[in-house]
SEGU-867568 format. One record per residue: x, y, z of N, C-alpha, C, CB in turn; residue in one letter. Coordinates in nm, 3 decimals. Atoms other than C-alpha are relative to their C-alpha. Glycine has a CB too. Layout:
BEGIN
<rec><n_c1>X</n_c1><n_c2>Y</n_c2><n_c3>Z</n_c3><ca_c1>X</ca_c1><ca_c2>Y</ca_c2><ca_c3>Z</ca_c3><c_c1>X</c_c1><c_c2>Y</c_c2><c_c3>Z</c_c3><cb_c1>X</cb_c1><cb_c2>Y</cb_c2><cb_c3>Z</cb_c3><res>A</res></rec>
...
END
This chain:
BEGIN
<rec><n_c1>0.115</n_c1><n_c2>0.054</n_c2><n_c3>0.072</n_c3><ca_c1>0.400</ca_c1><ca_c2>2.086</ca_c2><ca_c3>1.123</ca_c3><c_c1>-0.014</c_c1><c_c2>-0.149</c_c2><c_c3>0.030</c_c3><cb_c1>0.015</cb_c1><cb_c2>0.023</cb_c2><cb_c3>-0.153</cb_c3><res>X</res></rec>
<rec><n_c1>0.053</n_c1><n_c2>0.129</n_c2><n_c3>-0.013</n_c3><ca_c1>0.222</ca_c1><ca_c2>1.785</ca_c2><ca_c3>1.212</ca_c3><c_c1>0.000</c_c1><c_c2>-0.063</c_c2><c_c3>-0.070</c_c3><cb_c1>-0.088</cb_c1><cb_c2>-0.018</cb_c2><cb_c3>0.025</cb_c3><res>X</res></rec>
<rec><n_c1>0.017</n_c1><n_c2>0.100</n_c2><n_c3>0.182</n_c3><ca_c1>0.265</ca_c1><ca_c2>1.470</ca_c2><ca_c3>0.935</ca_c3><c_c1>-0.150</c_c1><c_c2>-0.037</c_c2><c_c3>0.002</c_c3><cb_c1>0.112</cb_c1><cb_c2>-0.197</cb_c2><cb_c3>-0.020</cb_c3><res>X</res></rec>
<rec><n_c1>0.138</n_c1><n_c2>0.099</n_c2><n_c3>-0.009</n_c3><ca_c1>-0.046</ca_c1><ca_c2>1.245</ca_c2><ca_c3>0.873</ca_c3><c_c1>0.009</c_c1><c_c2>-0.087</c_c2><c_c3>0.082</c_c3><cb_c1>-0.041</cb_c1><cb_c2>-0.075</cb_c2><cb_c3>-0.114</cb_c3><res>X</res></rec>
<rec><n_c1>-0.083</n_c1><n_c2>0.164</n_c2><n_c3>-0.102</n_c3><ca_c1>0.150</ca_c1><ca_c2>0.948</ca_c2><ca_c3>1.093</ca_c3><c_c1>-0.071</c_c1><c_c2>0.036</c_c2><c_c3>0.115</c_c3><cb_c1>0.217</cb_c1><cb_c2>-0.015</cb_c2><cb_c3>0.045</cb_c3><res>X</res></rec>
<rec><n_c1>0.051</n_c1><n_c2>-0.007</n_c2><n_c3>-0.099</n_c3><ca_c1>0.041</ca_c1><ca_c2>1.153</ca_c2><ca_c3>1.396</ca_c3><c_c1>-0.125</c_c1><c_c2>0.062</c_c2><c_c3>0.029</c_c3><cb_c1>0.074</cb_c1><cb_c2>0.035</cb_c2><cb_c3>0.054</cb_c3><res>X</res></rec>
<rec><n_c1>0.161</n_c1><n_c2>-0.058</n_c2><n_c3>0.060</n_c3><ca_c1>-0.342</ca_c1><ca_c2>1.229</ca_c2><ca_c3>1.299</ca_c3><c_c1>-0.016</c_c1><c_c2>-0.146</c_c2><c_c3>-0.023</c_c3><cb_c1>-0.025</cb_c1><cb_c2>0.128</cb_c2><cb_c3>-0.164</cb_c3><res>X</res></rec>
<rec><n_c1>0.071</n_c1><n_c2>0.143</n_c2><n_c3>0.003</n_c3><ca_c1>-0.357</ca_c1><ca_c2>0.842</ca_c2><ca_c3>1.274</ca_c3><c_c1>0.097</c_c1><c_c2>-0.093</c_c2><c_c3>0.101</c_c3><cb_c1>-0.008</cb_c1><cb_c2>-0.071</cb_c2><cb_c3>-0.176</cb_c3><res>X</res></rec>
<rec><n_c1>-0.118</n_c1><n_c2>0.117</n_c2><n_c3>-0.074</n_c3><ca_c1>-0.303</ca_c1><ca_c2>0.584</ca_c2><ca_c3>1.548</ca_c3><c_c1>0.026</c_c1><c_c2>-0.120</c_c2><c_c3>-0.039</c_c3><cb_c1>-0.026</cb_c1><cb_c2>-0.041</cb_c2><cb_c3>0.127</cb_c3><res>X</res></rec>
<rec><n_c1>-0.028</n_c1><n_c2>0.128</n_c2><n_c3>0.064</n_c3><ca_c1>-0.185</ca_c1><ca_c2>0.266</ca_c2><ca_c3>1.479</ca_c3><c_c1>-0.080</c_c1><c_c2>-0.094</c_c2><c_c3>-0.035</c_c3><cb_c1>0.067</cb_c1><cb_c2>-0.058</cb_c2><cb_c3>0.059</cb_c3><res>X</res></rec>
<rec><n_c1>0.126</n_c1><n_c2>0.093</n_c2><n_c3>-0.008</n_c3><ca_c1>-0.489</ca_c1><ca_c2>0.063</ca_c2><ca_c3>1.566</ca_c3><c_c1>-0.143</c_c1><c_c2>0.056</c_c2><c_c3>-0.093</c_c3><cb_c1>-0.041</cb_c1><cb_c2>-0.007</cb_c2><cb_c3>0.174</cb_c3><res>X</res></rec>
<rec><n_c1>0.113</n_c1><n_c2>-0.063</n_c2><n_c3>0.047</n_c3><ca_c1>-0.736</ca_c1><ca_c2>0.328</ca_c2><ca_c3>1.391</ca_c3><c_c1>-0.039</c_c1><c_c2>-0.076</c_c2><c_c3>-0.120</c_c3><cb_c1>0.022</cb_c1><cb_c2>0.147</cb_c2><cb_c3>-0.026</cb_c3><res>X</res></rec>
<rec><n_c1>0.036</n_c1><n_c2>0.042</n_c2><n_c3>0.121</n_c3><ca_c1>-0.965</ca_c1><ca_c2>0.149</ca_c2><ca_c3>1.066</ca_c3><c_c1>0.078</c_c1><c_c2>0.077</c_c2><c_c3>-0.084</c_c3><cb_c1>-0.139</cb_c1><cb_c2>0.006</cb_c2><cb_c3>-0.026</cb_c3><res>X</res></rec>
<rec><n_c1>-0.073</n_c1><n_c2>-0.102</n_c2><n_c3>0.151</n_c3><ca_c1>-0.800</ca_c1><ca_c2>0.446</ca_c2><ca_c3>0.853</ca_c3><c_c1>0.142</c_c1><c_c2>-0.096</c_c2><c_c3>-0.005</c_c3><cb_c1>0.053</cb_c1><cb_c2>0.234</cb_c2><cb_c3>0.041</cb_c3><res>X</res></rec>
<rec><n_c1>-0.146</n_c1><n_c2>0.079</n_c2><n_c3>-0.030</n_c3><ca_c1>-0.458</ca_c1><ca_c2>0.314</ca_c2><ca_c3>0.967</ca_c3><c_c1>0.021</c_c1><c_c2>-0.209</c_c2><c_c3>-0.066</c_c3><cb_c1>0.004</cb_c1><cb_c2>0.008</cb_c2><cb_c3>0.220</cb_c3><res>X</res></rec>
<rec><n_c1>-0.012</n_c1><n_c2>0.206</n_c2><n_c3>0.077</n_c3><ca_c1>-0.558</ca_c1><ca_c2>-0.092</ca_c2><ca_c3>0.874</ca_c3><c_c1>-0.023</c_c1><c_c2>0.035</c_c2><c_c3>-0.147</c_c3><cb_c1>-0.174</cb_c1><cb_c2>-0.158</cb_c2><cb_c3>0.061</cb_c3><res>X</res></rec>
<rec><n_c1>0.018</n_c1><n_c2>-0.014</n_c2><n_c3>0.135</n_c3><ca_c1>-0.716</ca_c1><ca_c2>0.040</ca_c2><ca_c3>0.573</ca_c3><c_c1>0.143</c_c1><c_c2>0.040</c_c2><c_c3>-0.072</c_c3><cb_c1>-0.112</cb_c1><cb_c2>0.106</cb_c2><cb_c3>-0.022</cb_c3><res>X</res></rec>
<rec><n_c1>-0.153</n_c1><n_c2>-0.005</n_c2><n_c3>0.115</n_c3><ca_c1>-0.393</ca_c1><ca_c2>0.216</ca_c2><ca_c3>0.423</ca_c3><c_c1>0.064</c_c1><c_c2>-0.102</c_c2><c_c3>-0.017</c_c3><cb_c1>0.120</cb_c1><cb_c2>0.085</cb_c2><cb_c3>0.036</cb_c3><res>X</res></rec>
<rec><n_c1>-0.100</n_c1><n_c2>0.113</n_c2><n_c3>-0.031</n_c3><ca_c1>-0.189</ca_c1><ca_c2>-0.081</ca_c2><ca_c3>0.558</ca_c3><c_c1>-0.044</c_c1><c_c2>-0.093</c_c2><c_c3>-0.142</c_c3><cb_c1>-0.029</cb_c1><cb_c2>-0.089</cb_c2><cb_c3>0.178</cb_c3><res>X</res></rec>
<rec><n_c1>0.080</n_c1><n_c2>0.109</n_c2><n_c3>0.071</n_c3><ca_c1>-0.443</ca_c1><ca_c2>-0.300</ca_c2><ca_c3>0.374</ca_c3><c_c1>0.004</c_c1><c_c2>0.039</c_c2><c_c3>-0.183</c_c3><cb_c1>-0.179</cb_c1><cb_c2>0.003</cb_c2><cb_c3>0.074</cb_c3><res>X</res></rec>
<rec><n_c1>0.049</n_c1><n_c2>-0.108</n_c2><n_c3>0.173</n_c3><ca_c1>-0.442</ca_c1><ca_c2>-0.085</ca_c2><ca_c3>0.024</ca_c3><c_c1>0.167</c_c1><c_c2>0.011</c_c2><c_c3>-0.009</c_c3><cb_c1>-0.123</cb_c1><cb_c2>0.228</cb_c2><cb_c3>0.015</cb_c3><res>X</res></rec>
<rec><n_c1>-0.144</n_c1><n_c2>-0.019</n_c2><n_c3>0.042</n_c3><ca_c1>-0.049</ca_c1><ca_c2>-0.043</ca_c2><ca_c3>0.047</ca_c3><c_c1>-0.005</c_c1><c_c2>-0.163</c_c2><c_c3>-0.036</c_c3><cb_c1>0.129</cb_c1><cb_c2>0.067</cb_c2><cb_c3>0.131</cb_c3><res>X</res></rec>
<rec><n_c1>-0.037</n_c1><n_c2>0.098</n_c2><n_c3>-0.003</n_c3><ca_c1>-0.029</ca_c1><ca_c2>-0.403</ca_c2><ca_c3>0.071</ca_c3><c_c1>-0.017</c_c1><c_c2>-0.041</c_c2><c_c3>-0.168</c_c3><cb_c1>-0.067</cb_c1><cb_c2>-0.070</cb_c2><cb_c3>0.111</cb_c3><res>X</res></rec>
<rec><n_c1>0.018</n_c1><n_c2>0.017</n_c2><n_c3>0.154</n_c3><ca_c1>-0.243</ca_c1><ca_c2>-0.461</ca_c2><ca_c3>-0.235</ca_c3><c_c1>0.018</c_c1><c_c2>0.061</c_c2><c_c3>-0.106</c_c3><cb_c1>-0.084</cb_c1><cb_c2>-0.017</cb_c2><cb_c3>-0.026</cb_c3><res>X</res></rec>
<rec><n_c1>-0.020</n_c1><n_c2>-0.034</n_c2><n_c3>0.080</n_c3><ca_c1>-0.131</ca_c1><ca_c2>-0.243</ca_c2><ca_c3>-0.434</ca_c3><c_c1>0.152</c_c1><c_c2>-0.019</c_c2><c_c3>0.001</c_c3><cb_c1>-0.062</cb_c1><cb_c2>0.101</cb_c2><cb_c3>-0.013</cb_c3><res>X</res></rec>
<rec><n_c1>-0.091</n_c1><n_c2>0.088</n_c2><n_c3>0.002</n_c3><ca_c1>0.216</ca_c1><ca_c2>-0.416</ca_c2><ca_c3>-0.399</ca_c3><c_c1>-0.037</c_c1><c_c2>-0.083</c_c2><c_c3>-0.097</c_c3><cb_c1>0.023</cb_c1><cb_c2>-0.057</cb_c2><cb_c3>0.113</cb_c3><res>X</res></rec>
<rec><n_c1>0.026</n_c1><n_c2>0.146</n_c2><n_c3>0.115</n_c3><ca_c1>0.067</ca_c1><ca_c2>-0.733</ca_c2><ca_c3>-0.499</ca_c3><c_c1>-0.029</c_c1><c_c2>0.044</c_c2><c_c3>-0.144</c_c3><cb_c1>-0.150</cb_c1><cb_c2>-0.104</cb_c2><cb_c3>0.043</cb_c3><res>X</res></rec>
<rec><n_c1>0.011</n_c1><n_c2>-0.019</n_c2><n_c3>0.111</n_c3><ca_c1>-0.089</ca_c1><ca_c2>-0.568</ca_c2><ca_c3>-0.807</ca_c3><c_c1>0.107</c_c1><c_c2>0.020</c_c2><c_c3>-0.089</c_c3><cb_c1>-0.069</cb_c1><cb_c2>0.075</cb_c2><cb_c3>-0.001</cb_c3><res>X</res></rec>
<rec><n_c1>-0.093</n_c1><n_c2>-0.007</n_c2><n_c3>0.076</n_c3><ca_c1>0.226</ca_c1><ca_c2>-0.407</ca_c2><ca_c3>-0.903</ca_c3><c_c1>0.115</c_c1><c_c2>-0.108</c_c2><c_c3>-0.028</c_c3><cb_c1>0.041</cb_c1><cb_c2>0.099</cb_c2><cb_c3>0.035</cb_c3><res>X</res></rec>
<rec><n_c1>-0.087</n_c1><n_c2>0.083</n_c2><n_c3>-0.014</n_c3><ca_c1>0.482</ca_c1><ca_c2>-0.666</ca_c2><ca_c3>-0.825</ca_c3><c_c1>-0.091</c_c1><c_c2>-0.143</c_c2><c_c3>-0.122</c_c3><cb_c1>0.029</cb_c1><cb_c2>-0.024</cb_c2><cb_c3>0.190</cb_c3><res>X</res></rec>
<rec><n_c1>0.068</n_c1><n_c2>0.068</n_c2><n_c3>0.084</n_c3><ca_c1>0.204</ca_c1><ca_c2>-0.865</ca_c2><ca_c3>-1.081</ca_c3><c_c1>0.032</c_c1><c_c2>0.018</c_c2><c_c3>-0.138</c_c3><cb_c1>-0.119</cb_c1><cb_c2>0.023</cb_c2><cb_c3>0.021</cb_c3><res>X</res></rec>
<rec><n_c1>-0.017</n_c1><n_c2>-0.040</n_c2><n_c3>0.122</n_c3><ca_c1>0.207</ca_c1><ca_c2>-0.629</ca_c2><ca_c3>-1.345</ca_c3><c_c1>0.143</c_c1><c_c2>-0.002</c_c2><c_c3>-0.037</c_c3><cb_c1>-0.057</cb_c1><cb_c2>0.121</cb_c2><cb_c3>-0.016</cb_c3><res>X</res></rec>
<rec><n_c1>-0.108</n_c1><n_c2>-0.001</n_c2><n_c3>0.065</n_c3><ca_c1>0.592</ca_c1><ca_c2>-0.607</ca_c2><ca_c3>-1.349</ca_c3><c_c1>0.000</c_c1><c_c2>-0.140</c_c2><c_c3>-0.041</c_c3><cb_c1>0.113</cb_c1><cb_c2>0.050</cb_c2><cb_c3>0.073</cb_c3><res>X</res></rec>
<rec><n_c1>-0.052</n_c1><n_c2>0.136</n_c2><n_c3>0.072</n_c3><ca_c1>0.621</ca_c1><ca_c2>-0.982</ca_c2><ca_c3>-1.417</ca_c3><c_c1>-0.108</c_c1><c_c2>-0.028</c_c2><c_c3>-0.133</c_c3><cb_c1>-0.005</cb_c1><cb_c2>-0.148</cb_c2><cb_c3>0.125</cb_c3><res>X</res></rec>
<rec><n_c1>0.024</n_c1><n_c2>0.009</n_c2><n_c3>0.163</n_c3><ca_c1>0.390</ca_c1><ca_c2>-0.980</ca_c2><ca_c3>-1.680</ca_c3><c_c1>0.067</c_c1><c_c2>0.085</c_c2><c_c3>-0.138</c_c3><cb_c1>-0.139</cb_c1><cb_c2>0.031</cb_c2><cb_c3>-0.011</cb_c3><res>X</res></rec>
<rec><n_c1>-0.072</n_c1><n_c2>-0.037</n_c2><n_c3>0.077</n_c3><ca_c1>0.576</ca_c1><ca_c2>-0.671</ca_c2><ca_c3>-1.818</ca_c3><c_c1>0.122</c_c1><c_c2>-0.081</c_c2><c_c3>-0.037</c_c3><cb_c1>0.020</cb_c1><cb_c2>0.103</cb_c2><cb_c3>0.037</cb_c3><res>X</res></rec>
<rec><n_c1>-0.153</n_c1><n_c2>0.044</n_c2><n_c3>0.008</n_c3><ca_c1>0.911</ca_c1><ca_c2>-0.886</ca_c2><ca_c3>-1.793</ca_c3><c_c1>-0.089</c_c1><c_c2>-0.096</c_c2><c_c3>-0.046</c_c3><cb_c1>0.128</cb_c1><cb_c2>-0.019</cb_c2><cb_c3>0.130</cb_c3><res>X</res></rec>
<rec><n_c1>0.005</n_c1><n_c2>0.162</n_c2><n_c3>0.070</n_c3><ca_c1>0.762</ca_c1><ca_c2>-1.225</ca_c2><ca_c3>-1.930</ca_c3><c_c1>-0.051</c_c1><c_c2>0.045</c_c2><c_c3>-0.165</c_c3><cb_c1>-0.148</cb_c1><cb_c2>-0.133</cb_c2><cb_c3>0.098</cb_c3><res>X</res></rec>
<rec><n_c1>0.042</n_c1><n_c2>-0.094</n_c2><n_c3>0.111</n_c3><ca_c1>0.638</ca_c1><ca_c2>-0.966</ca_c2><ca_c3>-2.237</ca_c3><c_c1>0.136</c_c1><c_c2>-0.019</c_c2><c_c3>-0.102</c_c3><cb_c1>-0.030</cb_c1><cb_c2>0.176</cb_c2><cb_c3>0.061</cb_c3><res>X</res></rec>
<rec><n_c1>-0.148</n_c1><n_c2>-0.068</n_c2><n_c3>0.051</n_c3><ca_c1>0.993</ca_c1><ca_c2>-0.851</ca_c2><ca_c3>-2.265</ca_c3><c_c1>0.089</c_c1><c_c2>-0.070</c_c2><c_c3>-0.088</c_c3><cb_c1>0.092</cb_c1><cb_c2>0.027</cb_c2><cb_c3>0.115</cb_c3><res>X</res></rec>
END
């Protein structure tokens, strides 16, 4: 069975987009935990 990894090449918009959407949704979380911890 084929993954998704090789149904997308590296350079493809889908491929920047995830990159781009993993990224920020890092930043968001790595946000929300420090407001949970400055809560705490």
């Amino acid at each position: 069975m084929m993954g998704l990894r090789d149904h997308i090449s590296e350079n493809s918009p889908l491929a920047e987009m995830i990159k781009m959407t993993g990224l920020r949704l890092d930043k968001i979380w790595s946000e929300m935990v420090k407001i949970i911890q400055s809560k705490a």
